[in-house]
VOGU-3710 file (C-alpha; in Angstrom, 3 decimals, decimal comma):
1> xxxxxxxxxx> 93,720/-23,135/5,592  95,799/-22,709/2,547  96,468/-19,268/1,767  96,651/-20,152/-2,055  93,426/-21,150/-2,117  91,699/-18,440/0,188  93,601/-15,634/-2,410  91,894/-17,347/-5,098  88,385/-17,886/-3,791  88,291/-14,117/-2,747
11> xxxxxxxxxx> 89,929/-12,553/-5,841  89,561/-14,846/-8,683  87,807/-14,629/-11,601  84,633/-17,639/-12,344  82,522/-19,538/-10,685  81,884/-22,714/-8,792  80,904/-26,015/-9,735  78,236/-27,681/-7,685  78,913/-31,775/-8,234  77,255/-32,437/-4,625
21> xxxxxxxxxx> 74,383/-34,131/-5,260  73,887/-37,044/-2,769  71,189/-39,098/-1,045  67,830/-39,031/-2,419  68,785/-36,276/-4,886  71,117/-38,923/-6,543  69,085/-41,045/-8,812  67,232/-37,609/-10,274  70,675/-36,752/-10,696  71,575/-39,733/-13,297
31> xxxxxxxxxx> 67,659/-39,776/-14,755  69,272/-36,169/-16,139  72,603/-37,664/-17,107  70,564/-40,517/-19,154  70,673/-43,308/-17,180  67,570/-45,034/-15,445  67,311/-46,681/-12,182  66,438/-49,719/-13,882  70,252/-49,543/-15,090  71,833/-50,152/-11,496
41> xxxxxxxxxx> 70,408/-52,536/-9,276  72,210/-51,371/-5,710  73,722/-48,156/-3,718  76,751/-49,009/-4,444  76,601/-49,257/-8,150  75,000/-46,005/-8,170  77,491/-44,305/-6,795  80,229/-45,679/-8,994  77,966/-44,369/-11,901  77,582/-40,761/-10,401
51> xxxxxxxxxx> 81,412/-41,119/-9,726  81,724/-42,016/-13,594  79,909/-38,649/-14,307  81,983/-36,802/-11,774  85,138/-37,925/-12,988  84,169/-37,583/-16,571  83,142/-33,646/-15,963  86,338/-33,123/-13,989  88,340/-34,618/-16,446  86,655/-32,766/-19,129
61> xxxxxxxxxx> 89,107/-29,984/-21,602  86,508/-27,578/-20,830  86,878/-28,193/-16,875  89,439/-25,830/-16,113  90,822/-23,282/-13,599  90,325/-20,151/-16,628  86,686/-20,702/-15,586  85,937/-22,301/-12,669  87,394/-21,138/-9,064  86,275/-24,308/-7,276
71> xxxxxxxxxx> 83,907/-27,792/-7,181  81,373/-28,727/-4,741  81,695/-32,409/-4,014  79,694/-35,045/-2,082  81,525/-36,939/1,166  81,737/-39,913/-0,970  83,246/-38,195/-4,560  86,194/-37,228/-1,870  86,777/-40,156/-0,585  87,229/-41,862/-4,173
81> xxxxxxxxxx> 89,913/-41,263/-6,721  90,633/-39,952/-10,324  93,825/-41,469/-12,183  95,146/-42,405/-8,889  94,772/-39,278/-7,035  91,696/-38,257/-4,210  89,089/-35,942/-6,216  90,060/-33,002/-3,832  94,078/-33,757/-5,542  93,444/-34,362/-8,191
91> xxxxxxxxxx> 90,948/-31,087/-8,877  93,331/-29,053/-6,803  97,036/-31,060/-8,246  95,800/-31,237/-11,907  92,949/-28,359/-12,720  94,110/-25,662/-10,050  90,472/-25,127/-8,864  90,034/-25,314/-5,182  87,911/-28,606/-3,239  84,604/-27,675/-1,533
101> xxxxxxxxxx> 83,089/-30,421/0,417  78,965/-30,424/0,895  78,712/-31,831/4,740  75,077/-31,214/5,945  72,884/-34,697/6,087  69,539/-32,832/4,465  66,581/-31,002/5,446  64,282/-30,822/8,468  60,615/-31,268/8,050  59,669/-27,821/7,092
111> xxxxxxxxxx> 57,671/-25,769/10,416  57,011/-21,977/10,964  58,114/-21,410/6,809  61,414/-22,771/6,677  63,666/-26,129/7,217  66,547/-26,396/9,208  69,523/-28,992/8,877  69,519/-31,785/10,306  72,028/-32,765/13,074  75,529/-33,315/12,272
121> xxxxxxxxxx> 76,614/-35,600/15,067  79,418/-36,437/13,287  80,818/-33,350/11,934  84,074/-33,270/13,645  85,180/-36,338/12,313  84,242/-35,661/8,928  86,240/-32,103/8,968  89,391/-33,993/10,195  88,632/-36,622/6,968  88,007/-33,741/5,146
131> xxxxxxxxxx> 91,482/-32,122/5,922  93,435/-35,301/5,369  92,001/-34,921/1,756  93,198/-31,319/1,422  89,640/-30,035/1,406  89,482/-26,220/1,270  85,975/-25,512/2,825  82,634/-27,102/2,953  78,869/-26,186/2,037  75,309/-26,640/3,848
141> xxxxxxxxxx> 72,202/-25,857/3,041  69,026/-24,627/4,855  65,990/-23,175/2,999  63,549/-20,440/3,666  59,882/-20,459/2,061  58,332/-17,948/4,267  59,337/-14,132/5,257  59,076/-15,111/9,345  61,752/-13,348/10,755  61,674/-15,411/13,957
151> xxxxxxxxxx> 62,536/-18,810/12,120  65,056/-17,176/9,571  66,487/-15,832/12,580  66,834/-19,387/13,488  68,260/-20,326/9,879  71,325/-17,776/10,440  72,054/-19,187/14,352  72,406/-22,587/13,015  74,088/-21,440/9,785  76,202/-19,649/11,976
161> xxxxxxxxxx> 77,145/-21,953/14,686  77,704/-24,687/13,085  80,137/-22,105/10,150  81,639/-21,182/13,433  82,650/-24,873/14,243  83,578/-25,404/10,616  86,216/-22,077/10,455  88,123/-23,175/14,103  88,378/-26,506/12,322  90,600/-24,581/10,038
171> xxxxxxxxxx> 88,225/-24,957/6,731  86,232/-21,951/4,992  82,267/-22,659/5,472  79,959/-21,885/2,584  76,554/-21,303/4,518  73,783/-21,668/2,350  70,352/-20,194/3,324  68,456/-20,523/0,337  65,360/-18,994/-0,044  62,932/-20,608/-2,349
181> xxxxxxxxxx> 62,642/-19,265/-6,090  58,982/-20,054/-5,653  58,064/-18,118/-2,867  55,230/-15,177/-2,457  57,400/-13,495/-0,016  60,999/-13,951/-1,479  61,321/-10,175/-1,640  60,994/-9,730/2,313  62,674/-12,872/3,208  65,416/-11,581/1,401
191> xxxxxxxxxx> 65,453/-8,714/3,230  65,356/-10,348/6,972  67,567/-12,912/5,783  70,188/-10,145/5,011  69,814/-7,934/8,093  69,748/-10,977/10,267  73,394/-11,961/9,166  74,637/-8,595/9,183  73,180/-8,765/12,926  75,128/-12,085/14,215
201> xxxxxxxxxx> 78,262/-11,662/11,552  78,910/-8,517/13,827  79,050/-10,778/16,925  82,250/-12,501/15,565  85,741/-12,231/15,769  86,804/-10,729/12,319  89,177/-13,404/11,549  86,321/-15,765/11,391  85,970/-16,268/7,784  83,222/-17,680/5,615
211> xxxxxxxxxx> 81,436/-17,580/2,286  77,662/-17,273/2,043  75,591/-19,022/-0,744  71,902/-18,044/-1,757  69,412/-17,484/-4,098  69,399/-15,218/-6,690  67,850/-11,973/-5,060  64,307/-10,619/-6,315  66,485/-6,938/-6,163  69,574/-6,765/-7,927
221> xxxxxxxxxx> 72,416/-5,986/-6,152  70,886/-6,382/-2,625  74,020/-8,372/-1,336  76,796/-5,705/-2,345  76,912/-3,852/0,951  77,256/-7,413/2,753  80,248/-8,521/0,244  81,703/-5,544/2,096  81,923/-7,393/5,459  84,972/-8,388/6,510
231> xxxxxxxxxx> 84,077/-12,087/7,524  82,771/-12,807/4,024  85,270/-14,151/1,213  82,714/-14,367/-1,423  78,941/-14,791/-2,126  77,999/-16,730/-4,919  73,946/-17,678/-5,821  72,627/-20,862/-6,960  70,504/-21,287/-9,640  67,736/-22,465/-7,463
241> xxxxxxxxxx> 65,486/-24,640/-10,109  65,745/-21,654/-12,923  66,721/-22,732/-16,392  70,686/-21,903/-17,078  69,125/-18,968/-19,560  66,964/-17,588/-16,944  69,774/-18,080/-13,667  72,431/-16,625/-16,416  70,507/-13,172/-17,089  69,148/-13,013/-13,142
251> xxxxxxxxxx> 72,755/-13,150/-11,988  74,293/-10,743/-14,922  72,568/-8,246/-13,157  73,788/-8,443/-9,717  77,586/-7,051/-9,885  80,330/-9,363/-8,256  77,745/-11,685/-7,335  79,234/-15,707/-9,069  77,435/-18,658/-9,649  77,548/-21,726/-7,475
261> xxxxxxxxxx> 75,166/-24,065/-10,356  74,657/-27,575/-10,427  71,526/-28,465/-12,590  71,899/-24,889/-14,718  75,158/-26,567/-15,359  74,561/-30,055/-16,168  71,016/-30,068/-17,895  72,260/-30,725/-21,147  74,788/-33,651/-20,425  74,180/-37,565/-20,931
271> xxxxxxxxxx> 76,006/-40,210/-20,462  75,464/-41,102/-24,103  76,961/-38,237/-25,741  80,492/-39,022/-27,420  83,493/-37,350/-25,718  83,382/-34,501/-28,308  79,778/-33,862/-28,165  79,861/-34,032/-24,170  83,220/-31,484/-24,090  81,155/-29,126/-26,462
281> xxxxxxxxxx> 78,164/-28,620/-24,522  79,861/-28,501/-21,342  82,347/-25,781/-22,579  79,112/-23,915/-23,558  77,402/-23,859/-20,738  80,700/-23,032/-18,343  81,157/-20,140/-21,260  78,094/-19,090/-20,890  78,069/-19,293/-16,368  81,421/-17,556/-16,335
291> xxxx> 79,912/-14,730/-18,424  77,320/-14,396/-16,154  79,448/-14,688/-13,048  82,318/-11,744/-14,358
//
């Protein structure tokens, strides 16, 4: 673990940068960014677009450390380079924010009012890959749609296990138990959700250390007593499908709680904007997130 880096993701001032969108998510990703399916005719080609749009935020004058703590990247935006250096480098190397990697392979079908990751038979070989590229710590997510406290009990145990397996590894786990925006009972999931990991974080050694990701809560400042905990290095909220204006003013109000955005972030880039016009919304919308965030 790289003390540097730990300092800065517990102390620091700004937010993080989701760029993790993979998999299915990854051709709804460049429909936003302007560019149709019709305009790449295999996987492969797709991802060297998505890595073009990476690459091109990274590189960005706006991207910078003043702002942004650290980026969220996909398995296969590590394992590819910018001006010669691995993403994780050169974001680390050239910007001073700290690599995340996103290592969960999706969602379960959704049963008893949540979904559950999917198996991760490989994980241990991907944390190794993960440290050869000077990855920090990694992200998964698992979402909640229902207030049953016997399956978002069973949310935290896998969150937790598998963070577990993630932190001996020697990398700093961003569990992510989101609980959808949309739901009737976000209030009370919110609730179990939080008492359930103060219930199992209690269980572990105290120099197990992690970082926790969710939803902006219905009640403000409902996660300050658990940024208290001395396993957790920071919480930070995603926007969860609110617009940047509406995940901006949500978060404002919940003190020392930092945004993790992706789409809130990106909605108003495109691939056809000139490098000026791409910088200047960009800057504007990390202005506006870092505001938000401090």
């Amino acid at each position: 673990m790289n003390k540097k880096q730990l300092e800065r993701m517990r102390t620091g001032k700004g937010f993080i940068a989701a760029l993790d969108q993979s998999g299915g998510s990854t051709p709804k990703a460049l429909k936003g960014y302007g560019i149709e399916e019709s305009e790449y005719h295999s996987e492969e080609e797709m991802y060297d677009l998505v890595q073009a749009m990476r690459s091109r935020i990274i590189q960005s004058q706006s991207f910078t450390s003043e702002h942004i703590l650290a980026a969220i990247l996909f398995e296969k935006t590590m394992d590819r380079k910018i001006e010669g250096l691995y993403t994780g480098d050169y974001l680390w190397d050239k910007k001073g924010i700290v690599p995340i990697l996103k290592v969960d392979k999706g969602l379960a079908e959704q049963k008893d009012g949540v979904q559950l990751m999917k198996p991760m038979p490989d994980l241990d070989r991907l944390l190794e890959r993960a440290k050869d590229r000077n990855i920090f710590g990694t992200k998964m997510r698992s979402v909640i749609h229902e207030a049953n406290a016997a399956s978002i009990k069973k949310i935290v145990e896998q969150q937790i296990q598998v963070g577990t397996q993630i932190a001996a590894a020697g990398l700093v786990p961003i569990l992510e138990p989101e609980v959808d925006i949309h739901s009737s009972s976000k209030k009370e999931a919110e609730i179990m959700l939080i008492a359930e990991i103060e219930k199992q974080l209690s269980q572990l050694d105290n120099s197990v250390k992690i970082m926790l990701k969710v939803s902006i809560p219905t009640v403000s400042g409902v996660y300050s007593t658990l940024m208290n905990d001395a396993h957790i290095v920071r919480i930070v909220a995603l926007s969860g499908g609110y617009s940047r204006q509406e995940a901006n003013t949500l978060l404002a109000k919940n003190p020392n709680l930092i945004a993790s955005f992706s789409r809130a972030l990106l909605s108003d880039l495109s691939a056809k904007q000139t490098p000026a016009e791409f910088d200047k919304l960009l800057a504007t919308a990390i202005n506006e997130i870092y505001k938000a965030s401090v």
